[in-house]
DOTI-238422 format. One record per atom (N, C-alpha, C): x, y, z. Coordinates in steps of 0.02 Angstrom, whole numbers, padded with zeros to 5 digits, always signed. Each point is the difference from the previous one (the first is absolute). Layout:
<sites>
XYZ
...
</sites>
This chain:
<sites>
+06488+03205+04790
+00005+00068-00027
+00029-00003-00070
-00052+00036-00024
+00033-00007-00104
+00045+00073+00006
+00053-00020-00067
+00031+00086+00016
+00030-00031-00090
-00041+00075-00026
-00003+00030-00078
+00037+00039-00005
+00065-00024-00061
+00032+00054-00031
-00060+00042-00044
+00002+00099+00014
-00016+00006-00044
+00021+00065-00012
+00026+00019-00071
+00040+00060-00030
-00001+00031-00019
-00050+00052+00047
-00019+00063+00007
-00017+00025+00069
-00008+00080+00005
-00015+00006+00079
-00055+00002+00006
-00040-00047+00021
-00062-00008+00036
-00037+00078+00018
+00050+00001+00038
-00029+00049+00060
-00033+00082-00032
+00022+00000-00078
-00003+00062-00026
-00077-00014-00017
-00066+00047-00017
-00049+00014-00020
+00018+00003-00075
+00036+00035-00017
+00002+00001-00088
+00027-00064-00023
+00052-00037+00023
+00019-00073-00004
-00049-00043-00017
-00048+00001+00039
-00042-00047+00006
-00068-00005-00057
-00002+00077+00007
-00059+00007-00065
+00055+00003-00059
+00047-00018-00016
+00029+00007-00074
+00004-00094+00005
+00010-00032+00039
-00006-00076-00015
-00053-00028-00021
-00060+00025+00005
-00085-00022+00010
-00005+00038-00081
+00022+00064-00006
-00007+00036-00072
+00050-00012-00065
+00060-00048+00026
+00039-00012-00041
-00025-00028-00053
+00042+00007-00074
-00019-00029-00062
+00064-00083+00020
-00045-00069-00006
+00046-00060+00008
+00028-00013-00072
+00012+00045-00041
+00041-00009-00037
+00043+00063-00017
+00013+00032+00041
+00054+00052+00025
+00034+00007+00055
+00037+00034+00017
+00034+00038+00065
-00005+00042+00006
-00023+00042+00062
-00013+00052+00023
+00023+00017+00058
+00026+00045+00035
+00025+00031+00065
+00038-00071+00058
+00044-00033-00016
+00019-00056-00004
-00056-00073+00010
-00035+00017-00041
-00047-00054+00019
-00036-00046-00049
+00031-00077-00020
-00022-00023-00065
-00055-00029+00002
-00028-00017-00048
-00045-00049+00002
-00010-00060+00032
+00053-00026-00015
+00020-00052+00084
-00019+00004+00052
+00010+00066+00010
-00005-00013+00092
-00062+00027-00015
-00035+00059-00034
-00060+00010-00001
-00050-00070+00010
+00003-00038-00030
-00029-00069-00013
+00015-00029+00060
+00045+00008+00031
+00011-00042+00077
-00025+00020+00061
-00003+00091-00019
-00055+00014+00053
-00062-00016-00001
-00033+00001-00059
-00066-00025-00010
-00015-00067+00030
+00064-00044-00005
-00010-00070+00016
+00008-00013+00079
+00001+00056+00043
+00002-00018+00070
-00046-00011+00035
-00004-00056+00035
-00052+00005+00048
-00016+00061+00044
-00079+00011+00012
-00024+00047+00030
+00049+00041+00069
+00016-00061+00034
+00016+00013+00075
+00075+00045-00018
+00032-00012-00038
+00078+00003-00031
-00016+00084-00040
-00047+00019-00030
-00007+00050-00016
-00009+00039+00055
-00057-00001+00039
+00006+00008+00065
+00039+00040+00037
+00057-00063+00021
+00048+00034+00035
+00076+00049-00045
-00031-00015-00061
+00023+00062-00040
-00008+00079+00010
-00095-00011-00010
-00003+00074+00018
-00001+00019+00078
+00011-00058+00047
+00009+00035+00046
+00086+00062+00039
+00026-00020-00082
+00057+00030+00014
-00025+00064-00032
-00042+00039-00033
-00015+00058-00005
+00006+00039+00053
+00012+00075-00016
+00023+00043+00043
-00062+00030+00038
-00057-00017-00044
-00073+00035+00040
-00071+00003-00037
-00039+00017+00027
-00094-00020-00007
+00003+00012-00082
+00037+00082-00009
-00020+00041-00072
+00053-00056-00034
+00053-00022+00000
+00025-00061-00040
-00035-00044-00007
-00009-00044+00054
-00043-00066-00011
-00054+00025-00045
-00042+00055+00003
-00071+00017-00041
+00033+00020-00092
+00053+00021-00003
+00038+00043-00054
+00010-00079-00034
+00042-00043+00019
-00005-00067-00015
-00055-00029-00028
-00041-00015+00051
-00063-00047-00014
-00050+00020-00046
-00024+00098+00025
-00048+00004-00062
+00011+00000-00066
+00057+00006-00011
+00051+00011-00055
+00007-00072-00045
-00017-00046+00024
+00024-00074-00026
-00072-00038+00000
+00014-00080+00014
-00069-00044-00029
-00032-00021+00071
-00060-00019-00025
-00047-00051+00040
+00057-00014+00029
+00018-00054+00017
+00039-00040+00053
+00035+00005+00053
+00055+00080-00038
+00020+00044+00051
-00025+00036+00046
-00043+00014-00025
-00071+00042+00049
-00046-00062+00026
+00023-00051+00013
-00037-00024+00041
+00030-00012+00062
+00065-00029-00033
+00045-00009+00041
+00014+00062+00050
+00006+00058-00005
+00013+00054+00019
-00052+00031+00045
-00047-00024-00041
-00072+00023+00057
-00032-00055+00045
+00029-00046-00011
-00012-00082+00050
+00015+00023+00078
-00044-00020+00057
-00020+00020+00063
+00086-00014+00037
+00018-00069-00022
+00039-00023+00024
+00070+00052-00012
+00014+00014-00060
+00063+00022-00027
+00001+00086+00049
-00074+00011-00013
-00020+00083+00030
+00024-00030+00071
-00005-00020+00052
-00012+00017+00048
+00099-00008+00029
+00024-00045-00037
+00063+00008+00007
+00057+00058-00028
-00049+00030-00058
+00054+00078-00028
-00041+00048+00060
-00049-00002+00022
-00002+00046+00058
+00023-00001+00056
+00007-00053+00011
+00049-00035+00061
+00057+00035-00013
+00038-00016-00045
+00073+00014-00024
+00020+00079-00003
-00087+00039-00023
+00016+00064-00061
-00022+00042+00075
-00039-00024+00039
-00058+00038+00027
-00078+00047-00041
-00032+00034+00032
-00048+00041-00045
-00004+00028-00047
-00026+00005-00058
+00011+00026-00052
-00001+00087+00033
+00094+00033-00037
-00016+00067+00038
-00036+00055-00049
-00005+00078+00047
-00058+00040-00025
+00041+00030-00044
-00020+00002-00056
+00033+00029-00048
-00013+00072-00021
-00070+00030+00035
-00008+00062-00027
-00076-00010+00075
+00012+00078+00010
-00070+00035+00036
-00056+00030-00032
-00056-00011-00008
-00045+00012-00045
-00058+00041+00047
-00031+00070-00037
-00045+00044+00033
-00080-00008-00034
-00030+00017+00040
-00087-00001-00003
+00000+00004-00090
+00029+00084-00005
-00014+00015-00082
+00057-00025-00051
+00042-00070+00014
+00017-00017-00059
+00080+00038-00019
+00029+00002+00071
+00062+00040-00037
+00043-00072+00055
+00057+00016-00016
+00043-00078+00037
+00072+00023+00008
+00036-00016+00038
+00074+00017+00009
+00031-00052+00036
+00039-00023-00051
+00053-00034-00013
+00068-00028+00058
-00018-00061+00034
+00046-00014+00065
+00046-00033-00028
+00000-00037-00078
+00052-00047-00038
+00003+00015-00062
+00064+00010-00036
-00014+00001-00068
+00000-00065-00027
-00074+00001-00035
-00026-00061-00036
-00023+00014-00046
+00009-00031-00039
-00027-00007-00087
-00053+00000-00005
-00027-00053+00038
-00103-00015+00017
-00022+00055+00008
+00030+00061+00051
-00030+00081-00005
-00030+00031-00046
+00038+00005-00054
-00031+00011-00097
-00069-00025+00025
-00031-00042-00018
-00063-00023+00000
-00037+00023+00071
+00036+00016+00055
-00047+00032+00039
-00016+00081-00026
+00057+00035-00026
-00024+00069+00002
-00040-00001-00062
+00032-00047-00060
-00084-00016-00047
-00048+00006+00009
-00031-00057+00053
-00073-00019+00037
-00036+00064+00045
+00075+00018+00032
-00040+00082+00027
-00024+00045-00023
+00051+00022-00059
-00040+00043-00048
-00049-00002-00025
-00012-00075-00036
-00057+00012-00021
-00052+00016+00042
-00006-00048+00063
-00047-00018+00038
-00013+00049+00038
+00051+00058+00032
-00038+00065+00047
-00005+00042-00039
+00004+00015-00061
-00029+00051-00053
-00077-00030-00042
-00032-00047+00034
-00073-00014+00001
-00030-00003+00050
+00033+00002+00047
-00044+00033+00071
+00005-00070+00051
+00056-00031-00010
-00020-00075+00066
+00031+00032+00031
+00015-00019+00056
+00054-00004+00062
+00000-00081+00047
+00064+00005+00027
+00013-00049+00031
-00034-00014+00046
-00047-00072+00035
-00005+00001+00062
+00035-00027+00029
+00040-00063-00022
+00050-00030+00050
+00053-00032-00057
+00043-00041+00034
+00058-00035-00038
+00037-00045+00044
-00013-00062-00051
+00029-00050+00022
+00010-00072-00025
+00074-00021+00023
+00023-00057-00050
-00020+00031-00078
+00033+00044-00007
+00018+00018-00099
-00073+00029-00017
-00049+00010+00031
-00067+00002-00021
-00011+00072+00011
-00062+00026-00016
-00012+00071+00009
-00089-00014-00004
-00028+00034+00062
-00067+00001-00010
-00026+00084+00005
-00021-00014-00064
-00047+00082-00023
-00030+00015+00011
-00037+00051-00013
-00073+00017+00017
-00012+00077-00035
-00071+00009-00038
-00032+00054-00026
-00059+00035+00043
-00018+00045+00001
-00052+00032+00050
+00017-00035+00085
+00041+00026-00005
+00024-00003+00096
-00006-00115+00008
-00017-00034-00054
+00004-00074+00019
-00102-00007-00002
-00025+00045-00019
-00068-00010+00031
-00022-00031-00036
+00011-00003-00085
-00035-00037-00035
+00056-00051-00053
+00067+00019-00031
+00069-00037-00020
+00042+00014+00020
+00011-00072-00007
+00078+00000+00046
+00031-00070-00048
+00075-00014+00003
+00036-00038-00044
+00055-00049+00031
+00010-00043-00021
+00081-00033+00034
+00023-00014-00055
+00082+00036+00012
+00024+00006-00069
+00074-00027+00020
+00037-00011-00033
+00085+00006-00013
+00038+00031-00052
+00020+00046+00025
+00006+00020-00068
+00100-00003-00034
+00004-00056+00048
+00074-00024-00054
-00034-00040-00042
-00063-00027-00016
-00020-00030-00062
-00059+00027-00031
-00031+00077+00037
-00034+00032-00020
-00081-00039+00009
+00005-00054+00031
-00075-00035+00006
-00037+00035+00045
-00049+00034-00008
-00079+00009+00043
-00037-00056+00005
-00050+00009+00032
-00044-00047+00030
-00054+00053+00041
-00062+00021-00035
-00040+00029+00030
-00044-00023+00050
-00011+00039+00051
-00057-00035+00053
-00031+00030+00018
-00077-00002-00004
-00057+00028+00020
-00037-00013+00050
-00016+00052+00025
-00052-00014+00089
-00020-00039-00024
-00044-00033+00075
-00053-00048-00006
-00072+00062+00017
-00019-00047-00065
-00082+00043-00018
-00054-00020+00081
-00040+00044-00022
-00035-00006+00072
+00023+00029+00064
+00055+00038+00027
+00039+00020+00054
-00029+00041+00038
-00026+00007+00019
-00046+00064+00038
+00060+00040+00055
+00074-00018+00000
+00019+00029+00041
+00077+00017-00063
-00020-00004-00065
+00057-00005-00037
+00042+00080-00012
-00016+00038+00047
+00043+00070-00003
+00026-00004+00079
-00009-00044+00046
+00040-00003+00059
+00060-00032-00007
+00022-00021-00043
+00065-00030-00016
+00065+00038+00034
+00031+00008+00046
+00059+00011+00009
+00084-00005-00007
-00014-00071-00028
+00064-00024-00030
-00006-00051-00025
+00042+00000-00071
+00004-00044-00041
+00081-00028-00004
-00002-00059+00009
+00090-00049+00003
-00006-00066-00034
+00024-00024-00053
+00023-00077+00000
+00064-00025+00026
-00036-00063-00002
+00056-00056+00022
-00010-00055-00052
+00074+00008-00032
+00007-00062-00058
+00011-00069+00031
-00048-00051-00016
+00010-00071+00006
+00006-00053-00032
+00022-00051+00008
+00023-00057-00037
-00071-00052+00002
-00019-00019-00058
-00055-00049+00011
+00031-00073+00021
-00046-00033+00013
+00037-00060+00020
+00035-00054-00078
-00016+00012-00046
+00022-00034-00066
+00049+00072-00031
+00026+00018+00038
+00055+00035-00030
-00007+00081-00045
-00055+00007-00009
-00048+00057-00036
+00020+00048+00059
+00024+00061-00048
-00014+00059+00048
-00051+00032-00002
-00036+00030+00070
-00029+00062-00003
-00002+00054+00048
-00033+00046+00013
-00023+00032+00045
-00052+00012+00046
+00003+00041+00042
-00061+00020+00054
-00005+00065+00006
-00041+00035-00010
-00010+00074+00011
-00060-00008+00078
+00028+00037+00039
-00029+00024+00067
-00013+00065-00004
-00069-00003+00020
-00022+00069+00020
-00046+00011+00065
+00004+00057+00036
+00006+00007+00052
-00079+00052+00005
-00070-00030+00046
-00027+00060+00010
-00037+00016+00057
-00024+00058+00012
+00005+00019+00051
-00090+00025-00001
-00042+00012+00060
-00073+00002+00015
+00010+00067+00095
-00007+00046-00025
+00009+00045+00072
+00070-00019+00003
+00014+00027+00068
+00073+00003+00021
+00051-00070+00029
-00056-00031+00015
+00021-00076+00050
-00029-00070-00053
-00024+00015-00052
-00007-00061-00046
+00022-00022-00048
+00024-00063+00008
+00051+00001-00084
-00003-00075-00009
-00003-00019-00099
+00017-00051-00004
+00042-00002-00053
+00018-00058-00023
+00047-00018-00045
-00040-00023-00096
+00004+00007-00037
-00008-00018-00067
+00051-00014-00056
+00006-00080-00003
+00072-00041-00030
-00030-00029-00062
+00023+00028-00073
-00016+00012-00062
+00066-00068-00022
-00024-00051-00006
+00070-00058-00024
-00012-00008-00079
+00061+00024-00016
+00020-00013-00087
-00011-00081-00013
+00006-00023+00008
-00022-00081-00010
-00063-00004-00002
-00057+00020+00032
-00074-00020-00009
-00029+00050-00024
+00035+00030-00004
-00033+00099-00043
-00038+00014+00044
-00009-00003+00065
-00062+00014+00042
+00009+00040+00058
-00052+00040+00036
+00030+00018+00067
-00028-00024+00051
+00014-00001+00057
-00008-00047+00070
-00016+00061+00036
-00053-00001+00031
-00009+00041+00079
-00018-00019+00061
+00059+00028+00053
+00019-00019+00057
-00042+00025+00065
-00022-00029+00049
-00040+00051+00044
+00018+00054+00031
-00049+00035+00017
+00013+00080+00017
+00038-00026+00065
+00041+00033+00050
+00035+00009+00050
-00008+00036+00043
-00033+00011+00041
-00011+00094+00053
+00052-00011+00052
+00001+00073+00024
+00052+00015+00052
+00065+00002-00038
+00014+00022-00071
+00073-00002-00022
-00009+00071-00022
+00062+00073+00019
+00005+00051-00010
+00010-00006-00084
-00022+00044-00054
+00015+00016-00040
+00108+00040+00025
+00041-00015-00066
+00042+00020+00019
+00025+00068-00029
-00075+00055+00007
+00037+00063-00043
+00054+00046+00040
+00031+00043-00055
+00051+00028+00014
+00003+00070+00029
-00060+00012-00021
-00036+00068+00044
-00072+00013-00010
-00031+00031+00041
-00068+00018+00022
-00036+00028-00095
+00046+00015-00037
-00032+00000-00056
+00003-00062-00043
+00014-00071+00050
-00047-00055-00043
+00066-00020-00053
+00081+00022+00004
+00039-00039-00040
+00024-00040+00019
+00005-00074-00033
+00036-00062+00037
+00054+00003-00005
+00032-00039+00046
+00091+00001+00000
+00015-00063-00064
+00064-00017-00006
+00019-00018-00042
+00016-00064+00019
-00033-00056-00045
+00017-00082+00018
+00078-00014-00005
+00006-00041+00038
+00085-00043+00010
-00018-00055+00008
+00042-00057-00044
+00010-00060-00007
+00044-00017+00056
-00005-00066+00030
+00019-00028+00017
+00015-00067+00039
+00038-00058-00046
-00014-00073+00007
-00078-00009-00015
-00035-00015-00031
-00072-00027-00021
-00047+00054+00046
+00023+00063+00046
-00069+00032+00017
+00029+00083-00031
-00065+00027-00023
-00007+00070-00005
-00026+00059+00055
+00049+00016+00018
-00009+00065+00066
-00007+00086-00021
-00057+00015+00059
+00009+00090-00031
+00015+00010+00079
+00025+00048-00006
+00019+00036+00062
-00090+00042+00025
+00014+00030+00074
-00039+00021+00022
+00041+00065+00044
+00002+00043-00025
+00035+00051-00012
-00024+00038+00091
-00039+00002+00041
+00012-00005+00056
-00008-00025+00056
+00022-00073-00023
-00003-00061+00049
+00046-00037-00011
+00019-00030+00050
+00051-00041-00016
+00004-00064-00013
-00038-00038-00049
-00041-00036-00021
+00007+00004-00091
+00008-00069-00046
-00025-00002-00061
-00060-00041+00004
-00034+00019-00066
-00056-00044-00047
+00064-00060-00020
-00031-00059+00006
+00019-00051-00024
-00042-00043-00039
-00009-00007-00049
-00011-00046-00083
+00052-00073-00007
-00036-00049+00012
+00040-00072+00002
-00031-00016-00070
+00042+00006-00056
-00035-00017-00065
+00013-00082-00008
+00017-00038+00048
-00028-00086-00019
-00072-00008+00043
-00020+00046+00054
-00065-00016+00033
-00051+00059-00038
+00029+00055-00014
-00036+00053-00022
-00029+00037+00084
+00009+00007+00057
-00021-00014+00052
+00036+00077+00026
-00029+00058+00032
+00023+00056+00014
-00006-00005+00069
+00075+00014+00036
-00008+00020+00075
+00049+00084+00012
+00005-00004+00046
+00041+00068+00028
+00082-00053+00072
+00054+00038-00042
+00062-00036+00014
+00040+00062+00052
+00013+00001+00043
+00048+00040+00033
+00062+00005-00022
+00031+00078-00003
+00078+00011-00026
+00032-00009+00061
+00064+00005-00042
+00061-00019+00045
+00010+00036+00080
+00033-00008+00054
+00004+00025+00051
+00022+00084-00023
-00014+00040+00036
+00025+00069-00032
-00015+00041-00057
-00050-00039-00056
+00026+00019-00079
-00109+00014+00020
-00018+00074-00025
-00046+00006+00005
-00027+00045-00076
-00060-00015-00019
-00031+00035-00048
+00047+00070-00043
+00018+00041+00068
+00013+00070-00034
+00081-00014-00015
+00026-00050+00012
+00067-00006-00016
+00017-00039-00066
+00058+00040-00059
+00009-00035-00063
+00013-00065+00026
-00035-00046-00057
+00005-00070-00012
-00048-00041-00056
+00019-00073+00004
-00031-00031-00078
+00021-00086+00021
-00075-00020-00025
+00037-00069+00012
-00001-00007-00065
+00054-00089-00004
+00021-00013-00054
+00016-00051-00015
+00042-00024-00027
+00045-00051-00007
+00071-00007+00005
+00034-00063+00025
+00064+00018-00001
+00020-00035-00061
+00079-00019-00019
+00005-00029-00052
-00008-00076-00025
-00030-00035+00074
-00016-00083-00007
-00065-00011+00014
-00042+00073-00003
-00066+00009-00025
-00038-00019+00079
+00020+00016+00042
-00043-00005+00080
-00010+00069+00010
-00034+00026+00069
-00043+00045-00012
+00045+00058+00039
+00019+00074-00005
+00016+00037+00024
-00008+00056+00030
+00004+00047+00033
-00005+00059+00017
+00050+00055+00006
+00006+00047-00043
+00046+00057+00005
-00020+00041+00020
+00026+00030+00060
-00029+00061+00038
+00089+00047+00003
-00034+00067+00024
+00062+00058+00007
-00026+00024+00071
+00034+00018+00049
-00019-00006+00055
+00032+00052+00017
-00026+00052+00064
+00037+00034+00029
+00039-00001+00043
+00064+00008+00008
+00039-00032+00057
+00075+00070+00025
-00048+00054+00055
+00065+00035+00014
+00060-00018+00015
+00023-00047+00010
+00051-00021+00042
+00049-00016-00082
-00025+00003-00045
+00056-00016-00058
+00016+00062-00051
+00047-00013-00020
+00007+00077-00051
-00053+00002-00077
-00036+00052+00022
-00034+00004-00053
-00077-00009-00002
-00004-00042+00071
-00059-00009+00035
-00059-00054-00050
+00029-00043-00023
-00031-00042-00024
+00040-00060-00016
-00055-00077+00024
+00028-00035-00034
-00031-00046-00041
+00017-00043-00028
-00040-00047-00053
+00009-00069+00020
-00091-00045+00005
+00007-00047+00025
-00055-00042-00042
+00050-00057+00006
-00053-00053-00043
-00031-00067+00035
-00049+00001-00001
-00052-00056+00049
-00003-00066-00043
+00000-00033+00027
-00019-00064-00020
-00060-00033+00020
-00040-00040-00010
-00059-00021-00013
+00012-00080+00027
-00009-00007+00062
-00001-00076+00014
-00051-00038+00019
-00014-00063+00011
-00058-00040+00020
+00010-00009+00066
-00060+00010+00060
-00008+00010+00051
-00009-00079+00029
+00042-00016+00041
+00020-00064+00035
-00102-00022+00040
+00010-00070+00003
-00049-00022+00012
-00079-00002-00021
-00010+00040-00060
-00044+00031-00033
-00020+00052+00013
+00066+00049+00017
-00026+00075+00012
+00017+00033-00065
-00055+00062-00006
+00020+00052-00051
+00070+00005-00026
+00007+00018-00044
+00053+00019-00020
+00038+00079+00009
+00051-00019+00012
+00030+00070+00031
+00074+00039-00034
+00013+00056+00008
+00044+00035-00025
+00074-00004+00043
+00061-00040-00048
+00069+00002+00048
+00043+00050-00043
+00032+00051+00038
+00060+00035-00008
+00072-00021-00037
-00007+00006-00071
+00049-00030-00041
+00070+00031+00005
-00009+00068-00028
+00061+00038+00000
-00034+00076+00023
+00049+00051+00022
-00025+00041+00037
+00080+00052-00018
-00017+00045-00045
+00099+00045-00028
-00012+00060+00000
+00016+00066+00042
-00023+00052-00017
+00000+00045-00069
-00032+00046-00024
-00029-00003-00056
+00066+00041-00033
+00030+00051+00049
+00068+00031-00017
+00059-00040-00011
-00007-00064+00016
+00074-00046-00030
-00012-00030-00068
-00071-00001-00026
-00019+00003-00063
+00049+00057-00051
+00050+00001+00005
+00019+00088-00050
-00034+00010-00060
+00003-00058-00044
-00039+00017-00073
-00087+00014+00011
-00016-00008+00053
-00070+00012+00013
-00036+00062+00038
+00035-00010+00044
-00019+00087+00023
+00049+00029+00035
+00031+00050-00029
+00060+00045+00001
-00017+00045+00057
+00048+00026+00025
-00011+00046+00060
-00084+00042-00031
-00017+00021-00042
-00043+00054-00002
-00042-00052-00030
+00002-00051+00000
-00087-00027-00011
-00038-00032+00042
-00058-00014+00036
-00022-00064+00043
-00055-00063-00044
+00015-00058+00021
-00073-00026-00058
-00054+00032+00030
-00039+00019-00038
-00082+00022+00010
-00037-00035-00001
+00005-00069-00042
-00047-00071-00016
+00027-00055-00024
-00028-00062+00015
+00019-00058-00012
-00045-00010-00064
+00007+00013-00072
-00044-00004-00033
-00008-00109-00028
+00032-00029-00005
-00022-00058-00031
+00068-00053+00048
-00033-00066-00003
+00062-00039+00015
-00012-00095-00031
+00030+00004-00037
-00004-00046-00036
+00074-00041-00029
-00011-00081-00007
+00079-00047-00021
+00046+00046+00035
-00001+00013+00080
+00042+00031+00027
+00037+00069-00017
-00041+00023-00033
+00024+00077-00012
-00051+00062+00032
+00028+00047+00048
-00064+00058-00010
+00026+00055-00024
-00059+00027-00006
-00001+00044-00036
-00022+00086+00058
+00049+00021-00018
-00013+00055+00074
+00017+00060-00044
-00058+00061+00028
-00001+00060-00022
+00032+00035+00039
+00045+00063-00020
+00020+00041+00047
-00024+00043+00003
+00025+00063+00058
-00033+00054-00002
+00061+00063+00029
-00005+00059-00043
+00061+00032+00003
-00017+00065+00059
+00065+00040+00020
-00028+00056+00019
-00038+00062-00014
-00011-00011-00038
-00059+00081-00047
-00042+00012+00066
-00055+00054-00028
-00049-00017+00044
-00058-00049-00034
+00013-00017-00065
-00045-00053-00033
+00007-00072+00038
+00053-00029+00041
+00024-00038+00012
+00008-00052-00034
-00051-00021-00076
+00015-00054-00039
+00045+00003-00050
+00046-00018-00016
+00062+00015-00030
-00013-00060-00076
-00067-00043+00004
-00007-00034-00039
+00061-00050-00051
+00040-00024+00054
+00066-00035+00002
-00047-00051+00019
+00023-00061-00032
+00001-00079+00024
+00055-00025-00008
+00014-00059+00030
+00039-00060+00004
-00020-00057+00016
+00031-00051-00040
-00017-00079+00013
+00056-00037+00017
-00011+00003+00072
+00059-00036+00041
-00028-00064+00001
+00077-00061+00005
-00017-00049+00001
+00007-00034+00063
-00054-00014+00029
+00014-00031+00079
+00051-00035+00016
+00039-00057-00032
+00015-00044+00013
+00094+00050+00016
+00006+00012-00044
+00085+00042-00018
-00011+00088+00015
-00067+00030+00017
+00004+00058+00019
+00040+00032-00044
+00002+00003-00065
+00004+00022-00070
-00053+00039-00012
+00024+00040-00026
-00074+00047-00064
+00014-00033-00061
-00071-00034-00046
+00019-00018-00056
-00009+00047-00044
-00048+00042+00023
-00015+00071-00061
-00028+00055+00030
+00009+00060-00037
-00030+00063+00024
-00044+00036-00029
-00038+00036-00004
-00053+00044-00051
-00024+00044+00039
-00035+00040-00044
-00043+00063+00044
-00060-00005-00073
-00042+00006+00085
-00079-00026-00029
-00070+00030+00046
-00019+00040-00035
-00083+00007+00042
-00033-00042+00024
-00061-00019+00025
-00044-00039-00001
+00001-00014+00068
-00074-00067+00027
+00006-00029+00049
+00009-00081-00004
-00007-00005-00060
+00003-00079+00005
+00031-00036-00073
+00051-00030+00029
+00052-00046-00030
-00004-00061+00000
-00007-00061-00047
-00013-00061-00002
+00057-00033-00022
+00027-00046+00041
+00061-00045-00041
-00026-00035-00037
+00038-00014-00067
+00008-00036-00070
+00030-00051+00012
+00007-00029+00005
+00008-00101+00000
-00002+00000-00051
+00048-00040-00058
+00001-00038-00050
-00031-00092+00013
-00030-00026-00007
-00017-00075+00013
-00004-00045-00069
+00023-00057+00012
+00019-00048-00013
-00038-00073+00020
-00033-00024-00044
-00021+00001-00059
-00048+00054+00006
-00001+00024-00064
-00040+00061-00005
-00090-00032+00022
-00026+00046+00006
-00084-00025+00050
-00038-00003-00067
-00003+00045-00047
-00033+00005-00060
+00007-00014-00070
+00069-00046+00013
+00043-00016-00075
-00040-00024-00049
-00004-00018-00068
-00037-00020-00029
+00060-00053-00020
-00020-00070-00028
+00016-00050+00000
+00040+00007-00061
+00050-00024+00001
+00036-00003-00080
+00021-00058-00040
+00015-00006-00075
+00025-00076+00001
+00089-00008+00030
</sites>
């Protein structure tokens, strides 16, 4: 074990970018040229476990994009990543983001500036969101039928993507999602999935990979319910979770399940008790395995509800996989969440272990358009807002960015 004097605090984000920006023939914020020059001279692994003393994702990124080649390699190297997530856990949600481009704020972060930038411009020309994920945002113009985009916009990069010509079924599209991937030589890119549908019971998959500029189509499937949300033909709203994308089936007790490493659609049974018409969302927890938040009715407690989170396990001997009972707290010992006069009305998002739950007040409107983003783990609220809408997308900041452009 090597062990480096070195005389300054590491651990600070501004520290670190004033050593890399220092003039070596001055002093600046105690930091000379000397040691500037000595950080430069460290081996990779030693820098390393430098920034693994950072306080978090938006540091390590505030650091790295901020400084040279080397640091950003180091920083975005598989090896170094998989141990600050170990250490840090999931990169958390920093802001909730809606269909038309408006966003509210779960952390104050600096990186925000550049989101409400990117919004402005971008929902005052007519995109809207279709999904979000890992730092990314995928767009779309005329409902997705003919452009659509993968963008980031903490560096403001687009990346347009156009159907595949020839489609004879290219207005059945139901949903559009990527999933950012790592090439095998270290190159990032993406995958845009889209989802379509032929009558009520037919559906296949269409996987558009940023690496070959091309799209792939998957065979049709019969016997799988379309998963709309009512008899006028609106779909429910996709949820991530662990590598598959789920929609609810609003009166069955049953999700659509999307395995985006097979691309392969089946139908998954919910938890014991937890059925279609009852609030819930799967998700993620904060070490990124797969979850379920449901609100349940339960007379026997004050307030008549409680809140329970499922877990997602692998079924012994090669059976299915099945739903175990994590935590289970009634929803009234929550106080910052729902006060004698509110009940949740919906589980709107659940993601890096936070959900996101709508309330609903006594009026006779009953939506009181109150949210909160409680954090599973400490049963904390991290933030509050009041907000219209039906659909909320968590913001992930990610690291290394998916669309960076290379620097010297």
């Amino acid at each position: 074990m090597r062990y480096i004097a070195i005389p300054v605090d590491v651990r600070s984000p501004s520290n670190l970018t004033r050593l890399l920006e220092a003039d070596p023939d001055a002093s600046s914020a105690g930091c000379s040229g000397a040691t500037l020059s000595f950080i430069e001279s460290l081996p990779s692994d030693v820098l390393g476990e430098i920034f693994l003393h950072l306080p978090s994702l938006a540091s390590l990124a505030s650091v790295a994009a901020a400084s040279c080649k080397r640091w950003r390699a180091v920083a975005g190297s598989p090896d170094f990543l998989r141990g600050f997530h170990t250490a840090k856990g999931s990169p958390p949600v920093i802001s909730y983001v809606t269909t038309f481009f408006t966003s509210y704020p779960v952390r104050d972060n600096g990186d925000l500036n550049n989101l409400h930038a990117f919004f402005g411009a971008h929902g005052a020309a007519g995109w809207i969101v279709c999904d979000c994920r890992h730092g990314l945002l995928l767009i779309s113009q005329d409902g997705g039928a003919k452009v659509m985009a993968v963008c980031e916009p903490m560096s403001n990069i687009k990346i347009p993507i156009g159907r595949p010509a020839g489609d004879l079924y290219a207005f059945s599209y139901f949903v559009d999602r990527f999933l950012p991937a790592g090439d095998d030589d270290g190159r990032e890119t993406f995958r845009v999935v889209s989802v379509q549908h032929d009558g009520d019971d037919w559906m296949r998959t269409a996987v558009y990979d940023h690496g070959a500029g091309a799209w792939a189509f998957r065979s049709w499937v019969a016997g799988i319910e379309a998963p709309t949300a009512s008899q006028r033909g609106l779909y429910t709203t996709l949820m991530h979770g662990a590598g598959c994308v789920y929609w609810k089936y609003p009166r069955h007790g049953r999700l659509l399940s999307l395995d985006t490493a097979t691309m392969e659609l089946s139908v998954v049974p919910l938890p014991p008790g937890v059925s279609g018409k009852l609030p819930y969302a799967v998700g993620e927890t904060k070490n990124a395995e797969c979850c379920l938040v449901a609100v349940s009715p339960d007379p026997a407690v004050d307030g008549g509800q409680v809140l329970q989170v499922w877990h997602q396990r692998a079924g012994g001997g090669g059976a299915a996989q099945c739903w175990e009972l994590g935590q289970q707290v009634p929803v009234l010992e929550l106080a910052e969440v729902a006060p004698a006069r509110h009940r949740v009305r919906c589980v709107r998002a659940v993601a890096a272990g936070v959900a996101l739950l709508g309330l609903e007040g006594g009026g006779p409107t009953r939506s009181s358009g109150k949210h909160v983003a409680l954090c599973l783990e400490s049963l904390k609220v991290e933030a509050k807002f009041v907000a219209a809408g039906l659909i909320f997308l968590p913001y992930q900041m990610a690291w290394p960015p998916v669309l960076a452009i290379d620097k010297n």
